[in-house]
C-alpha positions in Angstrom: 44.1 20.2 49.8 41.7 21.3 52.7 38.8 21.1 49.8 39.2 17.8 49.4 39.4 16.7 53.2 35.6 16.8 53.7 34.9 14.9 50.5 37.6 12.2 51.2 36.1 11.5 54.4 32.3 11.3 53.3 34.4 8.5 50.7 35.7 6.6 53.4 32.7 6.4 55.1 30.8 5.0 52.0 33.3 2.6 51.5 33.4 1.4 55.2 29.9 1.2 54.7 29.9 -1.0 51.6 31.6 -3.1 53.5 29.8 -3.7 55.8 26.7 -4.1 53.1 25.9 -7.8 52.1 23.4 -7.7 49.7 21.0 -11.5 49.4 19.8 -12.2 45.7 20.9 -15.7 45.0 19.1 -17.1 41.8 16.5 -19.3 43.2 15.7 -21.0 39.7 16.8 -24.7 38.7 18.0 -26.5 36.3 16.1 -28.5 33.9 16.4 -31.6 32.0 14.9 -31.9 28.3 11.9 -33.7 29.4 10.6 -31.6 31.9 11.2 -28.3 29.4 8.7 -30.0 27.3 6.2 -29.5 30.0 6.7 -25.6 30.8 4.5 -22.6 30.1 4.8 -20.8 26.4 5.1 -17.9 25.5 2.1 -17.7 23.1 -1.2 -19.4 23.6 -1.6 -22.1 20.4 -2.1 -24.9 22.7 -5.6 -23.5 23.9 -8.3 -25.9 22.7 -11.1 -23.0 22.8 -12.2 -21.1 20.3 -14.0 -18.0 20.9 -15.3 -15.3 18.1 -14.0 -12.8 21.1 -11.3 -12.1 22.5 -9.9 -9.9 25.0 -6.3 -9.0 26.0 -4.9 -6.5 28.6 -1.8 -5.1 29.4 -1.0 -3.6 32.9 1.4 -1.3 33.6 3.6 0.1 36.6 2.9 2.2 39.5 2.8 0.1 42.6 -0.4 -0.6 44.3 -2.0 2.1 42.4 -1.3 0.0 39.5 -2.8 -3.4 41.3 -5.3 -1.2 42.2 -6.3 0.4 38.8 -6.0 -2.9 37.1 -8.2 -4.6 39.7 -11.1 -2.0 39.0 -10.9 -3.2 34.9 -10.8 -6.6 35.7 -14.0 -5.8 38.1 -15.9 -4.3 36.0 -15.2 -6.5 33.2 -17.0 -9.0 35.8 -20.0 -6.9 35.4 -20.4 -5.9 31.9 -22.6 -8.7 29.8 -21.9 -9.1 26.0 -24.7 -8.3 24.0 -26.7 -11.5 23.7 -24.3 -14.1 24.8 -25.1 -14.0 28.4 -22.0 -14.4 30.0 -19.8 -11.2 31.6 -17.1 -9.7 29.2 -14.5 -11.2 31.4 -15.2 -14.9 30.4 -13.6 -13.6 26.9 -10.5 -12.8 28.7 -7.8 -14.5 26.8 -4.2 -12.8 28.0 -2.7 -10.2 29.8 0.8 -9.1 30.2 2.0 -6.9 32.9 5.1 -5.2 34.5 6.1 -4.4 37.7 3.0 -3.4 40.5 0.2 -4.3 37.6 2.1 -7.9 38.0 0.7 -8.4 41.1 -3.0 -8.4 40.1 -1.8 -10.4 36.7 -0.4 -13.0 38.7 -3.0 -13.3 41.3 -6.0 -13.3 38.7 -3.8 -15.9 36.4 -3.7 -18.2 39.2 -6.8 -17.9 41.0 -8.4 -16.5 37.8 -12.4 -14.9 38.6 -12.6 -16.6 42.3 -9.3 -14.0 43.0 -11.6 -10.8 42.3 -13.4 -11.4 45.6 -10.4 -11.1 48.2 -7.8 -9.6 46.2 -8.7 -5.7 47.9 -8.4 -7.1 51.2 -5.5 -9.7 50.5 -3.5 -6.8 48.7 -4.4 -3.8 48.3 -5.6 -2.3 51.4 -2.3 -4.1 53.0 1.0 -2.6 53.2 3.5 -4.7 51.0 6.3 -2.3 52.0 6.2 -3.8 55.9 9.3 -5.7 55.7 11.2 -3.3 53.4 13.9 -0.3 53.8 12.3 2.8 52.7 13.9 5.4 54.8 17.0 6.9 53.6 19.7 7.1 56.1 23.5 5.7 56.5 22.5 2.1 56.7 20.0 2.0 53.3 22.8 3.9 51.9 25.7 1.4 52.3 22.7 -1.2 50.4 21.8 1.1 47.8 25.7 1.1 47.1 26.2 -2.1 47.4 23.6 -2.9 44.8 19.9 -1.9 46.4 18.2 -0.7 49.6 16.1 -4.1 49.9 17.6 -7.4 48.5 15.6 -10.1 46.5 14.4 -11.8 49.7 11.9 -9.5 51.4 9.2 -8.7 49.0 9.2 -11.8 47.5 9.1 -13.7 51.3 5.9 -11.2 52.4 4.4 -12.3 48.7 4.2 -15.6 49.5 3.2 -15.0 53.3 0.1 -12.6 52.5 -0.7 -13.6 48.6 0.4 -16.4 46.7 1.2 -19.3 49.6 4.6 -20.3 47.6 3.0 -21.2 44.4 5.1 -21.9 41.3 4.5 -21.6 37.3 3.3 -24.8 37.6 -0.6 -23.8 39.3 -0.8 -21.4 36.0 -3.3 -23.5 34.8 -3.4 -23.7 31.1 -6.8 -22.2 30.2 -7.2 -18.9 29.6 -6.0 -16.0 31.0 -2.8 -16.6 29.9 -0.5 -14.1 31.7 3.0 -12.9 30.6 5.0 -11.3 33.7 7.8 -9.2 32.2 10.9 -7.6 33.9 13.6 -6.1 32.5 17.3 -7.7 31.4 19.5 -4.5 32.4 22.5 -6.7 30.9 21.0 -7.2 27.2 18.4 -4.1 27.3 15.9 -5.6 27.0 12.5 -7.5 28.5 12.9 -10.5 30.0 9.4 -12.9 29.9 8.6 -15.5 32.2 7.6 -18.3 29.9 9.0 -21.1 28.2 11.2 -19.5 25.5 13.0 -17.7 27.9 13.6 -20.4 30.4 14.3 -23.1 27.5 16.8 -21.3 26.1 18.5 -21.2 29.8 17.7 -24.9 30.3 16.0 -24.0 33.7 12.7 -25.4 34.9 10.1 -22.8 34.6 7.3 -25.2 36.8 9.5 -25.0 39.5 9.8 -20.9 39.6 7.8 -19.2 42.3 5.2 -16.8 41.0 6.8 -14.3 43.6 10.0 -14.0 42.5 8.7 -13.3 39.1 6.2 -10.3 40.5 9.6 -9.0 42.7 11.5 -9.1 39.6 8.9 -7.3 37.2 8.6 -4.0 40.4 12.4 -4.5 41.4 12.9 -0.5 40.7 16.6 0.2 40.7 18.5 1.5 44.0 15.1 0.8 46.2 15.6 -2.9 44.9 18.7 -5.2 44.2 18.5 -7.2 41.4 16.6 -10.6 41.1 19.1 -12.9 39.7 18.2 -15.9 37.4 20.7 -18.7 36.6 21.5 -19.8 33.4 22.5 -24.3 33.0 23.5 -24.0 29.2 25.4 -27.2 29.8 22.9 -28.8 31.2 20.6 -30.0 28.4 21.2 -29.5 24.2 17.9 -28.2 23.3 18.0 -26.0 20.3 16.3 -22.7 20.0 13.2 -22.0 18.5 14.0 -21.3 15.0 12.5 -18.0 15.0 15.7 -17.1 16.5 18.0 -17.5 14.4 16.1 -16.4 11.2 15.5 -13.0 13.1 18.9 -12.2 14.0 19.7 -12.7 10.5 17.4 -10.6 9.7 19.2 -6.6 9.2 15.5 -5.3 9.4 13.9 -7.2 12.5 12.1 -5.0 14.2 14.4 -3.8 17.1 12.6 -5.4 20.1 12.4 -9.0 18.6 15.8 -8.3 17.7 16.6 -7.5 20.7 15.1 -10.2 22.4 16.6 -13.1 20.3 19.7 -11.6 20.5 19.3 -12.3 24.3 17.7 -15.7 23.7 21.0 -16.4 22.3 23.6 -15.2 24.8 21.5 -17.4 27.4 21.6 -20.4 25.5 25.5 -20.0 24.9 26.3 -19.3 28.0 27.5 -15.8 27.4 25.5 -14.4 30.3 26.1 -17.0 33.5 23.7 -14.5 35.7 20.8 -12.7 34.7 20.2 -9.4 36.5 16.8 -8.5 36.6 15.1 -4.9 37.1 11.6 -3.3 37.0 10.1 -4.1 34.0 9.2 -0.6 33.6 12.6 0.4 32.6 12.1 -1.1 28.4 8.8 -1.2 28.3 6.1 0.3 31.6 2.8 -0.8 29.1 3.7 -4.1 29.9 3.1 -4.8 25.6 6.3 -6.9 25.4 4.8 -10.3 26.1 2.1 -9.6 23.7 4.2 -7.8 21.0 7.2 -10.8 21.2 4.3 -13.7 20.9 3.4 -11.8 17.5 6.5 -10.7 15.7 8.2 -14.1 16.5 5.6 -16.1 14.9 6.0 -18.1 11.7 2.3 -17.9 10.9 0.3 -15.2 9.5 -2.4 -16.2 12.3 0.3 -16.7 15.3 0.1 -16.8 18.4 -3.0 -18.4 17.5 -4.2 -21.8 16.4 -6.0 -22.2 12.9 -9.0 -22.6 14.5 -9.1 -19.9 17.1 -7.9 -17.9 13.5 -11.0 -18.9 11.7 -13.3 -18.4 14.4 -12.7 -15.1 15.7 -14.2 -12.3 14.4 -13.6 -9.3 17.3 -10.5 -8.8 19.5 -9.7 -6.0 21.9 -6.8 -4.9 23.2 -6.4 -2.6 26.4 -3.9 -0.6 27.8 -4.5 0.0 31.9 -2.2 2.9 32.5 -1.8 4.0 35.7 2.0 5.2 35.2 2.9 8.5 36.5 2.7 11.6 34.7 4.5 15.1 34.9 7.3 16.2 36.6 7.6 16.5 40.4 6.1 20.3 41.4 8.4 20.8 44.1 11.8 21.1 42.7 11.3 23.0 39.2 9.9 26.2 41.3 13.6 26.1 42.3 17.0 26.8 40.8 18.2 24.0 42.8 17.1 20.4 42.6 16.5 17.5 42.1 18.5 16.0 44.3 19.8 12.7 46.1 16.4 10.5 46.2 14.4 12.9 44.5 17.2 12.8 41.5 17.1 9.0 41.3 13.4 8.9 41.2 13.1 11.4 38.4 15.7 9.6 36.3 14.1 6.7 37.1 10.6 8.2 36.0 12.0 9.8 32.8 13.2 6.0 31.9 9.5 4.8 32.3 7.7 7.8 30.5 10.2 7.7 27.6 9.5 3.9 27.1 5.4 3.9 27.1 5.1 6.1 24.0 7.2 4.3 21.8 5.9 0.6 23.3 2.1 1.4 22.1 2.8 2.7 18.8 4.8 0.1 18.1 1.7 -2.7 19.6 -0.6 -0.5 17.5 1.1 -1.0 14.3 1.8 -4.6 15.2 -1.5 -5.5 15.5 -2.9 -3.5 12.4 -0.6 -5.6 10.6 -1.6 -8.9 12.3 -5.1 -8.0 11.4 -4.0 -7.7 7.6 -2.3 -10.7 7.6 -5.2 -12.5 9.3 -7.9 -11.2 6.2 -5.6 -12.4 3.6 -4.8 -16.0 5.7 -8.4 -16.1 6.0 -9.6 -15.5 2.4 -6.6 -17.7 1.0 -8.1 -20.7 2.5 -9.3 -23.8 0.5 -12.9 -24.8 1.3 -11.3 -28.1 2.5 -9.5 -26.4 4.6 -12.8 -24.0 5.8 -14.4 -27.1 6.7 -11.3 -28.5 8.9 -10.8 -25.7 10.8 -14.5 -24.8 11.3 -15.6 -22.1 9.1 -19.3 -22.3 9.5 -22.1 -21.5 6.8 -21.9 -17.9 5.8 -18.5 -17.4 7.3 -16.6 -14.6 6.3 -13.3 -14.6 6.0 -13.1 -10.5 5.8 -15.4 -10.5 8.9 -12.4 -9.5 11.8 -11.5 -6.1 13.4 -9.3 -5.4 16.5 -9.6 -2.6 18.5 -6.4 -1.2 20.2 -6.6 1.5 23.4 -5.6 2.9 26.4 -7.3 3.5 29.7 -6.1 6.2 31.9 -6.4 8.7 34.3 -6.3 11.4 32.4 -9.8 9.9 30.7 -11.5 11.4 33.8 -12.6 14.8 34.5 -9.6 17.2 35.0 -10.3 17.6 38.7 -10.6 13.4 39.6 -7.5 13.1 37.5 -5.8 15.7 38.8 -6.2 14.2 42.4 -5.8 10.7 40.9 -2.2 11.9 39.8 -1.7 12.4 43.6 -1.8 9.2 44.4 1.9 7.7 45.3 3.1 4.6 42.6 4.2 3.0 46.0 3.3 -0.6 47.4 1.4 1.2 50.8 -2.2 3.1 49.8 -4.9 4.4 52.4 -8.3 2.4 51.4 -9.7 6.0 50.7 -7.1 5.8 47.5 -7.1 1.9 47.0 -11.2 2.2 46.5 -11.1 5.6 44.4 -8.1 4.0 42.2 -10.3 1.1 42.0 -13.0 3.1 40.4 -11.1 4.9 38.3 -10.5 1.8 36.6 -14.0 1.1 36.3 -15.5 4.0 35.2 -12.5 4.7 32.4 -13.4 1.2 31.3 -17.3 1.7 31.3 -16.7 5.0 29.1 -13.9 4.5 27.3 -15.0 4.8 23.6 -13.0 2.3 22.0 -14.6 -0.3 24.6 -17.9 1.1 23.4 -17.4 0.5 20.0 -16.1 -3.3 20.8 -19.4 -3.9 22.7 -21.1 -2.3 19.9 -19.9 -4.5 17.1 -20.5 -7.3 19.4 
């Protein structure tokens, strides 16, 4: 009995101190009505009038600041590069980019301020610290929170969001042209991502116009313990709009690939009303490449040329598609000289980390194979065509229709000589950088960009 004094009386104190706990992360979405769901953002990007013979899409991934960082120094240099007789900078063939957790900040802040947000973004961001108004010191008080759901609740990263970067903007100032931008958390409920975009937010009759851009960003880096949960709402009574019809056809479907299956399965418990609250979590934790939003728009369409338009489809003739992985790699050093260890935080954040890495592999081969298959699909679309239907959707003189390759890669640290990388890998995946790291993230991302060989070979066939 004297064993189990000391251990009954550190329980009593953790359950004083859950009491004590209150925990803020009331859904701040709305309902909608069926007219205004009409009017929200989708998912994939057929309503674009433009079509461009290149295209460009990025994913970014997780890792705080350094991520915001890394991805900033792409989207910089992108800025720079020309295409090869066209006279504009790569980045004006930017067509997409999906992202997860600190990689959604410089998503979201390009997708709304698009090229004019490359010029203040270092300053508005990264050389700031985001962490300012949030519990990150472990002690008696942050522990009673991370029992009671999470250190910092849904209100504090989101409030200093608006304050220093996006001056309360909503879904509704994504303007429609191009990037298009995919934020993507994680559903710790269903297992799987979560997208902010008009499927989603359809299917749970909510008004995505009306959602804050911050919330979204605190919901794609909400790691678990250091954050509570964003919460979204779901109003299945309030309108009777039917699901895409993708939906159903994939959950009849034994074979669906797993992560549409996955997500329509999810689609579905929304719309019923099976799942009142949706818990939210780092995006990281299905998928920290950020490929969902681009893999989902695929797989669920009903087109061999989705989630393009006919005449994007005939036009095109190059597409690239880009990892920008600044995850972490390895294992802490400290604790595996030792016996002993990991332990409390230390055990979190490794469990935590061994979530993210196991997710990354699996998420790119999966994209990869994805897209070889789109590109397939694409040729024999193409080629299949009537020359009634060449002329309608533009196919010039001397078109042809075998004339289309995609390029699929991933930038990362470990691109770099082994001492910058090594030194790069020091770098904390936290939201609070010295400018010293912010600028030599920053061109990291440039100069794995600038030699990356796939990007070569893209600016080659160009």
């Amino acid at each position: 009995m004297r064993f189990w004094r000391p251990f009954l009386g550190i329980v009593f104190v953790c359950v004083l101190l859950l009491g004590c706990a209150t925990i803020q992360n009331a859904p701040v979405n709305v309902a909608g009505t069926p007219a205004n769901l009409s009017d929200t953002l989708s998912l994939n990007f057929e309503e674009s009038a433009v079509a461009d013979s290149t295209v460009i899409g990025l994913s970014f991934s997780g890792g705080g600041t350094r991520a915001a960082a890394y991805s900033f120094g792409v989207l910089s240099e992108l800025e720079r590069i020309p295409v090869r007789g066209a006279g504009g900078p790569m980045i004006d063939h930017l067509e997409f980019i999906s992202s997860v957790s600190g990689g959604s900040v410089t998503a979201a802040y390009f997708g709304l301020k698009k090229r004019a947000g490359l010029a203040d973004f270092r300053e508005k961001f990264l050389l700031r610290n985001a962490e300012e108004d949030l519990q990150t010191n472990l002690n008696l008080a942050t522990l009673s929170r991370a029992f009671a759901g999470g250190v910092n609740d849904s209100t504090g990263f989101p409030r200093w969001l608006d304050a220093n970067l996006f001056d309360g903007a909503t879904f509704a100032q994504f303007r429609t042209e191009k990037p298009r931008v995919w934020i993507n958390a994680s559903d710790i409920y269903n297992r799987t991502p979560f997208v902010f975009g008009a499927v989603t937010f359809d299917a749970i009759c909510s008004d995505l116009a009306k959602y804050p851009l911050s919330e979204a960003v605190a919901a794609s880096a909400a790691v678990p313990v250091a954050f509570a949960p964003v919460v979204i709402q779901s109003f299945p009574t309030k309108c009777d709009r039917p699901l895409p019809s993708w939906v159903e056809r994939v959950r009849n479907n034994k074979n669906a690939p797993p992560l549409l299956a996955g997500f329509a399965n999810a689609i579905n418990n929304y719309h019923d009303g099976a799942v009142p609250f949706i818990k939210l979590l780092d995006g990281g934790l299905v998928d920290n490449f950020g490929l969902s939003g681009f893999t989902i728009a695929r797989l669920s369409s009903e087109t061999p040329y989705g989630p393009l338009n006919p005449k994007q489809a005939v036009k095109l003739r190059r597409a690239l598609f880009l990892v920008v992985d600044a995850s972490a790699r390895g294992p802490s050093p400290e604790w595996i000289q030792t016996v002993e260890g990991p332990r409390g935080a230390d055990l979190v954040r490794a469990s935590t980390d061994t979530v993210l890495g196991a997710s990354v592999a699996g998420s790119f081969t999966a994209f990869n194979s994805t897209v070889n298959d789109w590109q397939a699909a694409l040729v024999r679309w193409r080629c299949g065509l009537s020359s009634a239907e060449r002329i309608k959707y533009g196919a010039g003189p001397g078109w042809n229709c075998r004339d289309i390759k995609f390029f699929v890669g991933r930038l990362g640290f470990d691109q770099l000589d082994p001492a910058r990388s090594a030194t790069l890998e020091t770098v904390p995946t936290r939201f609070r950088l010295s400018p010293e790291q912010v600028d030599n993230v920053i061109e990291a991302g440039r100069d794995t960009l600038r030699n990356s060989t796939v990007f070569k070979s893209f600016a080659a066939s160009l």
